[in-house]
Structure formats: C-alpha cells, structure tokens
C-alpha positions as CSV (number, residue, x, y, z in Angstrom):
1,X,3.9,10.2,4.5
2,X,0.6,9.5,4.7
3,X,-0.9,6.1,3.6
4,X,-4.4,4.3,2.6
5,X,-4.5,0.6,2.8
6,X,-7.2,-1.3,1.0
7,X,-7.6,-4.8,2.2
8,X,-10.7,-6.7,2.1
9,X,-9.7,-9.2,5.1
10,X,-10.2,-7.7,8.6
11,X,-6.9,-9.5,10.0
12,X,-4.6,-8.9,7.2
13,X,-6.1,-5.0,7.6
14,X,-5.4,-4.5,11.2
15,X,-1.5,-6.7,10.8
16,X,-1.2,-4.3,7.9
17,X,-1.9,-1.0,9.7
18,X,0.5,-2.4,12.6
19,X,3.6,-3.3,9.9
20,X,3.1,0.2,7.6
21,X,2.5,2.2,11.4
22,X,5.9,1.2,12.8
23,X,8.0,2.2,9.7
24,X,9.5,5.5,10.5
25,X,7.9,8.1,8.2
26,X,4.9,6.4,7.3
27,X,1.4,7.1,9.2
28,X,-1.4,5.0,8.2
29,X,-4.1,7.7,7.3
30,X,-6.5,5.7,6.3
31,X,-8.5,2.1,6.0
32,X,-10.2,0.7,3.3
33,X,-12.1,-2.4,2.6
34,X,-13.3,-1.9,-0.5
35,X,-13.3,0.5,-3.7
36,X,-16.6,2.7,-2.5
37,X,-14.4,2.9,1.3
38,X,-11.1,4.0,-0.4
39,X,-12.7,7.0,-2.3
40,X,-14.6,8.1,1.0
41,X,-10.9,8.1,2.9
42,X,-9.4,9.8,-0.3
43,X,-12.3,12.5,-0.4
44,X,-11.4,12.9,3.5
45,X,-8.0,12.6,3.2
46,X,-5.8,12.7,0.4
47,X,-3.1,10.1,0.7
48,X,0.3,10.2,-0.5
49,X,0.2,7.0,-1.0
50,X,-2.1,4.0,-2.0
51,X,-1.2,0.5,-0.8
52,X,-4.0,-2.0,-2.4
53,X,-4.6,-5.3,-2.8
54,X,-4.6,-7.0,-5.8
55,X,-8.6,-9.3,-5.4
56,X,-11.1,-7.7,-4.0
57,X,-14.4,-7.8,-3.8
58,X,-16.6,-5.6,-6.2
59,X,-14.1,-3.7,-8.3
60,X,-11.1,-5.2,-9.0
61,X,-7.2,-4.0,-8.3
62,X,-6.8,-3.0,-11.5
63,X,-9.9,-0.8,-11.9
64,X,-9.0,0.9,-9.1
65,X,-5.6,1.5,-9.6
66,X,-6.5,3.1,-13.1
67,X,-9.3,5.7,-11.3
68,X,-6.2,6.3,-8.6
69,X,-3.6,7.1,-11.9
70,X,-5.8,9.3,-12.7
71,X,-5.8,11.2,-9.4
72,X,-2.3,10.9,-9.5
73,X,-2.0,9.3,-6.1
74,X,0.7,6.5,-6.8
75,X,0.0,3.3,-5.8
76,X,1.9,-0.2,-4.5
77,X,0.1,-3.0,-5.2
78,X,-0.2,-6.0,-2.1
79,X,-0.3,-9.5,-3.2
80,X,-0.1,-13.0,-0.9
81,X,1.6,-14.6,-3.6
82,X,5.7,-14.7,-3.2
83,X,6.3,-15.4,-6.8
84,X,2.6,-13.4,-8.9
85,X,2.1,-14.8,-12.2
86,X,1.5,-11.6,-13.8
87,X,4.1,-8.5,-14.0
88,X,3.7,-5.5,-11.9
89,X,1.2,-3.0,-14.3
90,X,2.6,0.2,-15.5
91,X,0.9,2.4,-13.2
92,X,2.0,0.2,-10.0
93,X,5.2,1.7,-8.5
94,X,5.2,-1.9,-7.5
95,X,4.6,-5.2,-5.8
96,X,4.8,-5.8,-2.0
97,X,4.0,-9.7,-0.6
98,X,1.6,-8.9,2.2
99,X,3.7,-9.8,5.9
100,X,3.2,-13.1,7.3
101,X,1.8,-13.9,11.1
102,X,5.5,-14.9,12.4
103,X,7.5,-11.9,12.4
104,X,5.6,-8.2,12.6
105,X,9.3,-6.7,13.2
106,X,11.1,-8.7,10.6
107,X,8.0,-8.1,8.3
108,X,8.2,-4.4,9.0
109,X,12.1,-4.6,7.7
110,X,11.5,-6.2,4.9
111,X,9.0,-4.0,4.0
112,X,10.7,-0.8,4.6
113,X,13.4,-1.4,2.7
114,X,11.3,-3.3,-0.1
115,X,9.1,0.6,0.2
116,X,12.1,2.5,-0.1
117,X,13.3,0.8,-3.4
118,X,9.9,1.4,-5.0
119,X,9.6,5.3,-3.8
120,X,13.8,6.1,-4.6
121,X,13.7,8.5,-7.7
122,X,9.9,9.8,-6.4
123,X,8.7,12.9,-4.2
124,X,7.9,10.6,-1.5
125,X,11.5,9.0,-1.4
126,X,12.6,11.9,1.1
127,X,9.9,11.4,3.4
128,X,10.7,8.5,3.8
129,X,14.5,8.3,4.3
130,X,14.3,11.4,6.1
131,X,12.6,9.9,9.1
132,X,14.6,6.8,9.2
C-alpha cells in the first residue's frame, strides 16, 4: 500500500517515514510538507492512502482532507495529542498519535495494529494483513 505523509516538521517527517516504512505492507510513496507539496506527490503518484497532520501551515487539516474526499483517497489523520479535544471528522478513517522519540519499534507496533483497525472493512485492509 502506498502512502503520503504530510508533516510540516522535518523530524517528525523523517521519524514518520522510518515508523510507516517498517510496517509490512506499507511503502512510503511520498512526502509532503504542506498542502501545495501533497497535491504535487498526488499528481505524481496517487496514494492509497493519506496520512496528514492535523495544524499546518497554510491550509488547514481539515481543508485538505475535504479536497482529498473528494478524490476519494482516504485519509488518517496524525495528531500529537494522546487524548484530541475534537472527534475524529466524518471523512477521517481515523486518528493516529504521532510516535514518540523513545521507541521507533514499539511505535511501529502500535501503529500497525492501530492502522489495521482503521483499514478492517476497507479495500486496503488486505494489503495490509496480507504482507504481515
């Protein structure tokens, strides 16, 4: 399954791409920045999936995840914050918390299985178990 990541902090990127590239059946396609970077890698590549963070700068999350709805390219949002104030919207498949700097293998498990419950019932869900 191929992936886009849209981070705004260089760090978080690159720990992002490191996590999301060691879980079997996932191949980080694609890095983003910023709303005008993610269409570029979309019109490049289309993804089969859209992990995006919540803030950043420019366009928000949100207005970006309603252009991606309408490309039909599902999305998982990223947030830093274990307990978000708001609800996951209803175009979200969900709501990941973005790995910490301790653990990249036990962030990479959590994750995983945390990906896997948002994809079950989806086209991607077979990718996905397939390869693990």
């Amino acid at each position: 399954m191929d992936v886009l990541i849209i981070e705004d902090v260089d760090p978080m990127l690159r720990l992002l791409e490191l996590v999301f590239n060691g879980i079997p059946g996932v191949r980080v396609s694609g890095l983003a920045k910023n709303g005008w970077d993610a269409r570029v890698e979309i019109s490049r590549r289309r993804p089969d999936l859209i992990l995006l963070d919540e803030i950043l700068p420019g366009e928000s999350g949100a207005e970006l995840l309603e252009q991606f709805e309408q490309q039909s390219i599902p999305v998982i949002l990223l947030t830093s914050l274990s307990n978000p104030v708001h609800g996951v919207p209803k175009n979200a498949l969900g709501r990941l918390v973005k790995p910490g700097w301790r653990s990249v293998e036990q962030d990479r498990s959590r994750l995983t299985q945390e990906l896997k419950s948002f994809l079950d019932g989806t086209t991607l869900a077979g990718e996905l178990l397939e390869s693990s």
